[in-house]
PyMOL commands that place a pseudoatom at each C-alpha (Angstrom):
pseudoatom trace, name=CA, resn=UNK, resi=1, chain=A, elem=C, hetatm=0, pos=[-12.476, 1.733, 17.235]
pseudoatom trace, name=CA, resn=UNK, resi=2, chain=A, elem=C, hetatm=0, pos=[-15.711, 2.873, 18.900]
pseudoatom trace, name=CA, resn=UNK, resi=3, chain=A, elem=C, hetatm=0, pos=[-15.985, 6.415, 19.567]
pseudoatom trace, name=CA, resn=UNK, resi=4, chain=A, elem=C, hetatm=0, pos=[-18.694, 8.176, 22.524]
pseudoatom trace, name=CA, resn=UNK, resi=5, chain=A, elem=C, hetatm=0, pos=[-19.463, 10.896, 22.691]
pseudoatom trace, name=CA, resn=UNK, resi=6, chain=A, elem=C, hetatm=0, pos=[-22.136, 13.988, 24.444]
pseudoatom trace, name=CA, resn=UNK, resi=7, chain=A, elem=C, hetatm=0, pos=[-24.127, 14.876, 21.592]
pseudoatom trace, name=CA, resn=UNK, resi=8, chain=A, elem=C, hetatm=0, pos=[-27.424, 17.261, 21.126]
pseudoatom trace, name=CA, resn=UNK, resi=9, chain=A, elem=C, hetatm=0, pos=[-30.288, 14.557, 20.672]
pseudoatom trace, name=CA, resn=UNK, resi=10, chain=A, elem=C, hetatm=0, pos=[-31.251, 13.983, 16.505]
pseudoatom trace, name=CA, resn=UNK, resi=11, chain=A, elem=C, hetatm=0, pos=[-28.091, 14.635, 15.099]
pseudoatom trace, name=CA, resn=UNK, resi=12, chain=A, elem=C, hetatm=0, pos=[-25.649, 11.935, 13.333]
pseudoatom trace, name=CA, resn=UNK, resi=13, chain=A, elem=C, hetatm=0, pos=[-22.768, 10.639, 15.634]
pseudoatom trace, name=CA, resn=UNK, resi=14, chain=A, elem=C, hetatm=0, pos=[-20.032, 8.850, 14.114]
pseudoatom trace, name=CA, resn=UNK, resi=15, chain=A, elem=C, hetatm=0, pos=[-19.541, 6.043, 16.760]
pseudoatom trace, name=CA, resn=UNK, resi=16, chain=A, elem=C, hetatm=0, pos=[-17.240, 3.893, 15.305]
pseudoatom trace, name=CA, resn=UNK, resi=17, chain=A, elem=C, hetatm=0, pos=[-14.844, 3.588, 12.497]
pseudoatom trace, name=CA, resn=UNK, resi=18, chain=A, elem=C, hetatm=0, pos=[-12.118, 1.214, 11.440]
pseudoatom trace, name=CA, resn=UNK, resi=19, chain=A, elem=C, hetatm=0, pos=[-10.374, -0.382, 7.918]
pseudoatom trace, name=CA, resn=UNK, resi=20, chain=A, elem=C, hetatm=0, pos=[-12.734, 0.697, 5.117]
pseudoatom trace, name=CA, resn=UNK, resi=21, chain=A, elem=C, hetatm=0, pos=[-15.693, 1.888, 7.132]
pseudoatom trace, name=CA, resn=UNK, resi=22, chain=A, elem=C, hetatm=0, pos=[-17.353, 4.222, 9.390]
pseudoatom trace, name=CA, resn=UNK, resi=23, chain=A, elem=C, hetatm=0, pos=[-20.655, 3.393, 12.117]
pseudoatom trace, name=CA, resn=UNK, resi=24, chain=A, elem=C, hetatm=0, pos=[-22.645, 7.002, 11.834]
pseudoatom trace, name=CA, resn=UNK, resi=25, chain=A, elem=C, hetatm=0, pos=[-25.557, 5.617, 14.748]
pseudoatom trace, name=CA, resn=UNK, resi=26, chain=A, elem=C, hetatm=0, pos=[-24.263, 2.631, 14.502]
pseudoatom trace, name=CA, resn=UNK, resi=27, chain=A, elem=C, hetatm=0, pos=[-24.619, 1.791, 11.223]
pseudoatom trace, name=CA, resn=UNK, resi=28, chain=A, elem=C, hetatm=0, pos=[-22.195, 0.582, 9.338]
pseudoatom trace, name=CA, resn=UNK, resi=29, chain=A, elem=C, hetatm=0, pos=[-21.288, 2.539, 6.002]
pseudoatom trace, name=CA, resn=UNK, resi=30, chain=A, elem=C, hetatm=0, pos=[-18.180, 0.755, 4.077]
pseudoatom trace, name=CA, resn=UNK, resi=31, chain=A, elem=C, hetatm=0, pos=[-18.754, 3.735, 0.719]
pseudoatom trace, name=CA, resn=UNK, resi=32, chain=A, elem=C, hetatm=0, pos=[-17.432, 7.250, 0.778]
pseudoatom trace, name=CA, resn=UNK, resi=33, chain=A, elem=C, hetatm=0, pos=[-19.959, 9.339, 2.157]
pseudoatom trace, name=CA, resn=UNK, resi=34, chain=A, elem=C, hetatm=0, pos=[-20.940, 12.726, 3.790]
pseudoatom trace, name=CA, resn=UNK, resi=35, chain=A, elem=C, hetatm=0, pos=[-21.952, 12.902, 7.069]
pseudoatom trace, name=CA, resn=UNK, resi=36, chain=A, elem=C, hetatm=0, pos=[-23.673, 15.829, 8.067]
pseudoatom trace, name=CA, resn=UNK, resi=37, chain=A, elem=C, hetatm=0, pos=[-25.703, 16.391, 11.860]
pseudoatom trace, name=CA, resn=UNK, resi=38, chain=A, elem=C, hetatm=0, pos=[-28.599, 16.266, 9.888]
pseudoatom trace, name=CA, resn=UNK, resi=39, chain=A, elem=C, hetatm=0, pos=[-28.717, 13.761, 6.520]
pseudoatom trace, name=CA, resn=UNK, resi=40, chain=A, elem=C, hetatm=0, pos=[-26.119, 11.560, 5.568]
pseudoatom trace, name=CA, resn=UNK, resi=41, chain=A, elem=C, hetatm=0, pos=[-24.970, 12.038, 1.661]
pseudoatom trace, name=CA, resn=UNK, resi=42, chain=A, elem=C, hetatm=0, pos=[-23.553, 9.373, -0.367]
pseudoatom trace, name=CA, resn=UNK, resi=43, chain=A, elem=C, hetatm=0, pos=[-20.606, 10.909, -2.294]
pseudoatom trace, name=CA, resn=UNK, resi=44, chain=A, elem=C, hetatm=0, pos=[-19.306, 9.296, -5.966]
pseudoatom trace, name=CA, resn=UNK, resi=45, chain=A, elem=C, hetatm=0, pos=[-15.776, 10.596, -5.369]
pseudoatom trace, name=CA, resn=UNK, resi=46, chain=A, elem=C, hetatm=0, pos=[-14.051, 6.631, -6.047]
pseudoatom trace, name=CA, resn=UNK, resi=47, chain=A, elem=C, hetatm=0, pos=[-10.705, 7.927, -5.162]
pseudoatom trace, name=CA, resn=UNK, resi=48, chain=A, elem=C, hetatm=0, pos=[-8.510, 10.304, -3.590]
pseudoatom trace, name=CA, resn=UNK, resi=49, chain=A, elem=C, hetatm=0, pos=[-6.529, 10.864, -7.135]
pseudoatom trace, name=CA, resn=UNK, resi=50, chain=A, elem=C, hetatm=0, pos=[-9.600, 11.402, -8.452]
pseudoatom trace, name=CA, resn=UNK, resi=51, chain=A, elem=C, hetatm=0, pos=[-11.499, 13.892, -6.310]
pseudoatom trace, name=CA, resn=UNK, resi=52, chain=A, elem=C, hetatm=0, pos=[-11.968, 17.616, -9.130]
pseudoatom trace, name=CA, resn=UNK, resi=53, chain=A, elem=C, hetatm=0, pos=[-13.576, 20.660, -8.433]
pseudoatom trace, name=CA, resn=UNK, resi=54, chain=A, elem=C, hetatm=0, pos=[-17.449, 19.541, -9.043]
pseudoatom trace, name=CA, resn=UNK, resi=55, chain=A, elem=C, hetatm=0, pos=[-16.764, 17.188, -5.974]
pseudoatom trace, name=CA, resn=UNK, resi=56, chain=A, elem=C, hetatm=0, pos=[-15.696, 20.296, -3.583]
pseudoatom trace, name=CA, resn=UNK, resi=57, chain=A, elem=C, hetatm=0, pos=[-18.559, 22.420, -5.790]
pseudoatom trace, name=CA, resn=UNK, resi=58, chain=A, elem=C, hetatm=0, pos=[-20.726, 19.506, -4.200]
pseudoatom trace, name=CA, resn=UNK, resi=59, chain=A, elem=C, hetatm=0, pos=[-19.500, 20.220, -0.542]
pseudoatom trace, name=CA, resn=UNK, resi=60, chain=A, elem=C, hetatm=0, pos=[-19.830, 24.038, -1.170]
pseudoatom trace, name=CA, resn=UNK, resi=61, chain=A, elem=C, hetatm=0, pos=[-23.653, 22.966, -1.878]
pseudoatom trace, name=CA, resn=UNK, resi=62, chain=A, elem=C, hetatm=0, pos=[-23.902, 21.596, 1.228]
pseudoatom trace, name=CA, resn=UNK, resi=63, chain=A, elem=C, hetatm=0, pos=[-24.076, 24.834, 3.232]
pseudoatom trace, name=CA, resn=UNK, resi=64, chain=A, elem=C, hetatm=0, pos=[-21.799, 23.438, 5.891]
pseudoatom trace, name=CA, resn=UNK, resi=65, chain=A, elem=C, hetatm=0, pos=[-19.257, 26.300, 7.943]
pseudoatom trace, name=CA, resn=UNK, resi=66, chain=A, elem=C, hetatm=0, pos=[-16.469, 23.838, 7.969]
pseudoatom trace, name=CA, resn=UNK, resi=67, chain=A, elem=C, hetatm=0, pos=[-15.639, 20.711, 6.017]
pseudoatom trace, name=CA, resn=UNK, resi=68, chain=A, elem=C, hetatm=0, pos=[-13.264, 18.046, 7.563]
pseudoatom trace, name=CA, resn=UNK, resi=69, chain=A, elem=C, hetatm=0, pos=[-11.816, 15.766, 4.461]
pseudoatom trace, name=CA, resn=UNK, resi=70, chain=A, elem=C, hetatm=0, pos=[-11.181, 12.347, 5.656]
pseudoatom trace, name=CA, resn=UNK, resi=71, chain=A, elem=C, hetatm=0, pos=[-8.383, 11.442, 3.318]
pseudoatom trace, name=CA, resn=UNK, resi=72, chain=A, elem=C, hetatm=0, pos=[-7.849, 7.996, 4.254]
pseudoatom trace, name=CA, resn=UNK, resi=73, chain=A, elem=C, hetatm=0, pos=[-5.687, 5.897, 6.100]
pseudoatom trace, name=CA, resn=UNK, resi=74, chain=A, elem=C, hetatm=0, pos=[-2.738, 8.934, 5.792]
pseudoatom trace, name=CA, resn=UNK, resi=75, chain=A, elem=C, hetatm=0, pos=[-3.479, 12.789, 5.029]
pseudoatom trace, name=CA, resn=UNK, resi=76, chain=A, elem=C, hetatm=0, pos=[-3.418, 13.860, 1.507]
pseudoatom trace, name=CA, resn=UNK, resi=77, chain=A, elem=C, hetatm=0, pos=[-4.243, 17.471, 0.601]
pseudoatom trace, name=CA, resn=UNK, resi=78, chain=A, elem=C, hetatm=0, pos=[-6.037, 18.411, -2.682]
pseudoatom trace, name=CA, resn=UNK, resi=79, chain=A, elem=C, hetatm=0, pos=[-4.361, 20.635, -5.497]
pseudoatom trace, name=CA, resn=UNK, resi=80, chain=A, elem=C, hetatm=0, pos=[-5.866, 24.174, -4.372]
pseudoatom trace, name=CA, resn=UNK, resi=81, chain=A, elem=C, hetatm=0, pos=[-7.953, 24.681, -7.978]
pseudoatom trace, name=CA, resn=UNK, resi=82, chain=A, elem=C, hetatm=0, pos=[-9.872, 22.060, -6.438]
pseudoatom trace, name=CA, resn=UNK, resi=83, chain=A, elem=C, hetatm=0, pos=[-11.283, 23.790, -3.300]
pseudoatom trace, name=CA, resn=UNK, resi=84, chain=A, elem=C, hetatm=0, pos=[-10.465, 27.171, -4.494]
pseudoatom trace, name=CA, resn=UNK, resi=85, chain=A, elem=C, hetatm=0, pos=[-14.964, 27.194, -4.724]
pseudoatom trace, name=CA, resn=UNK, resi=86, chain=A, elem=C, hetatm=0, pos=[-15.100, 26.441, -0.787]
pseudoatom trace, name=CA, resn=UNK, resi=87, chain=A, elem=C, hetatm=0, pos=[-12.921, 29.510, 0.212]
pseudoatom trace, name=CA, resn=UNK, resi=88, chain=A, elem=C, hetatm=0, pos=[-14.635, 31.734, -2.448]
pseudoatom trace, name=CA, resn=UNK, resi=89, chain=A, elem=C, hetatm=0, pos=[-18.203, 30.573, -0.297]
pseudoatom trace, name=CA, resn=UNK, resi=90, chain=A, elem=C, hetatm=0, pos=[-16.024, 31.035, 3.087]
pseudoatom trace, name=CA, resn=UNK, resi=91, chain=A, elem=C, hetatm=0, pos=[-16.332, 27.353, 4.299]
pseudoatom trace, name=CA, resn=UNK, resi=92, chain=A, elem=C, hetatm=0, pos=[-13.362, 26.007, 5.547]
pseudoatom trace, name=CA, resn=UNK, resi=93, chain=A, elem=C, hetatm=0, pos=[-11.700, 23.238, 4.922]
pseudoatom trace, name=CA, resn=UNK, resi=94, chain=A, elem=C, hetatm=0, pos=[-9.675, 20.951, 6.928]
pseudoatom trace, name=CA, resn=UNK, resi=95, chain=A, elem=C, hetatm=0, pos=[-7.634, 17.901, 5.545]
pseudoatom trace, name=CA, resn=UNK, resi=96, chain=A, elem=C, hetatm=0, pos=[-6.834, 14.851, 8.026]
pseudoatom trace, name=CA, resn=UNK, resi=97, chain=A, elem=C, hetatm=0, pos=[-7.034, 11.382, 8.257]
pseudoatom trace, name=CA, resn=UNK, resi=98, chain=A, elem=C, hetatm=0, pos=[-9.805, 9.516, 8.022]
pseudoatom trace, name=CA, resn=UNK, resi=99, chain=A, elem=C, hetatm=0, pos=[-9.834, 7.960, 11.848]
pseudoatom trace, name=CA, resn=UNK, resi=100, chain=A, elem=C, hetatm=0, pos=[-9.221, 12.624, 12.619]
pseudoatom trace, name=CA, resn=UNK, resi=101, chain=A, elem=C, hetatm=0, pos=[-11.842, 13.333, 10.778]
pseudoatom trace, name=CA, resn=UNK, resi=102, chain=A, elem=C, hetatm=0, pos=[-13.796, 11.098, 12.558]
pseudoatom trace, name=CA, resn=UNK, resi=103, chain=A, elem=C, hetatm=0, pos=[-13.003, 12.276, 15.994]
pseudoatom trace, name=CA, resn=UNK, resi=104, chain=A, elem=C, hetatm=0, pos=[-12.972, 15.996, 15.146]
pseudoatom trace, name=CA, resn=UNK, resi=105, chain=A, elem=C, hetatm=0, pos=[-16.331, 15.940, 13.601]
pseudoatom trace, name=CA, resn=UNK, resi=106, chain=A, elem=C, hetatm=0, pos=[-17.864, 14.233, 16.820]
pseudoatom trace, name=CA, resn=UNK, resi=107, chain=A, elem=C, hetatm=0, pos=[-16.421, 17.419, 18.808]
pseudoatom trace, name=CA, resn=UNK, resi=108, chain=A, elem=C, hetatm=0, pos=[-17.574, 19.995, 16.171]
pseudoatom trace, name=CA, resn=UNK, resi=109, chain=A, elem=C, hetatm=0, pos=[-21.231, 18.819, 16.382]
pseudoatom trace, name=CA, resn=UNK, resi=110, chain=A, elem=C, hetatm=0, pos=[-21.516, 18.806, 20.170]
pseudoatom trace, name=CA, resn=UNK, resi=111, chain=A, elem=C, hetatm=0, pos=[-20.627, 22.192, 20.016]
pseudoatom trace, name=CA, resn=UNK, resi=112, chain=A, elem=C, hetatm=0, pos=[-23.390, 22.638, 17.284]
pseudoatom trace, name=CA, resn=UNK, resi=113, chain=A, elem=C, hetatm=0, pos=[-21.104, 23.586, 14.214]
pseudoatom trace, name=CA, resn=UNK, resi=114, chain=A, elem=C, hetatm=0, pos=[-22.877, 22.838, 10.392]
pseudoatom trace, name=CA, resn=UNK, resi=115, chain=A, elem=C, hetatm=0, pos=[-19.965, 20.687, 10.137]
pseudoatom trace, name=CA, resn=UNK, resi=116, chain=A, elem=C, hetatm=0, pos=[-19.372, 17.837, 7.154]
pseudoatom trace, name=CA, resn=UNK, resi=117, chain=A, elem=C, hetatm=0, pos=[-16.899, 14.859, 7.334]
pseudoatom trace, name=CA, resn=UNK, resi=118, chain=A, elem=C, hetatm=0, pos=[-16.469, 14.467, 3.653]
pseudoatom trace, name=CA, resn=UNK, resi=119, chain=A, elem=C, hetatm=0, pos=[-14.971, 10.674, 4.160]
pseudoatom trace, name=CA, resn=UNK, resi=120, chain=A, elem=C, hetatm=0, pos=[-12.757, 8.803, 2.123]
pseudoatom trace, name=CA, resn=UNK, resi=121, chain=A, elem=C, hetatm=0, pos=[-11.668, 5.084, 2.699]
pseudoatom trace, name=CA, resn=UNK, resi=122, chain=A, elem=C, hetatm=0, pos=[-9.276, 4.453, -0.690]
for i in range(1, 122): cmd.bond("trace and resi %d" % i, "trace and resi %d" % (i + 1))
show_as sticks, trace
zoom trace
């Protein structure tokens, strides 16, 4: 699907996304990632079962006010010790699927929120 959207100039759009990949500017990305409005952020996490608390101690890192947590083709939520760090730091969290994620994040930055789409495709 390609997504368009109103967005401040110099910041990262997704603008499409379908089976195993997302198109931040369109460019296609096919590897978990991080998109932020400013940098894009490869993220290690392989799999959903195996996301731990350094990869959410990662996010934290990131300084973003919200993270969205593209879990996929369906929603999965985390265990809690997991991203216990990101409500200690007061960033939220949101858990969706990966084609929400996608959409929400678009609407987030053109309202010029430090938003990350911490994406997952397996």
């Amino acid at each position: 699907m390609k997504l368009h959207a109103t967005l401040p100039g110099g910041v990262n759009a997704i603008t499409g996304y379908g089976e195993g990949y997302v198109m931040v500017n369109g460019e296609r990305l096919d590897s978990n990632v991080v998109v932020l409005p400013d940098r894009i952020e490869p993220w290690a996490v392989k799999t959903f079962d195996e996301l731990g608390t350094e990869d959410f101690a990662f996010l934290r890192d990131l300084k973003a006010e919200i993270v969205l947590l593209g879990t996929g083709v369906r929603q999965r939520f985390p265990h809690p010790r997991h991203t216990a760090e990101l409500a200690k730091a007061g960033i939220g969290l949101e858990v969706m699927d990966l084609q929400a994620a996608c959409r929400t994040y678009n609407i987030l930055v053109a309202e010029q929120r430090k938003v990350a789409a911490a994406l997952l495709f397996t």
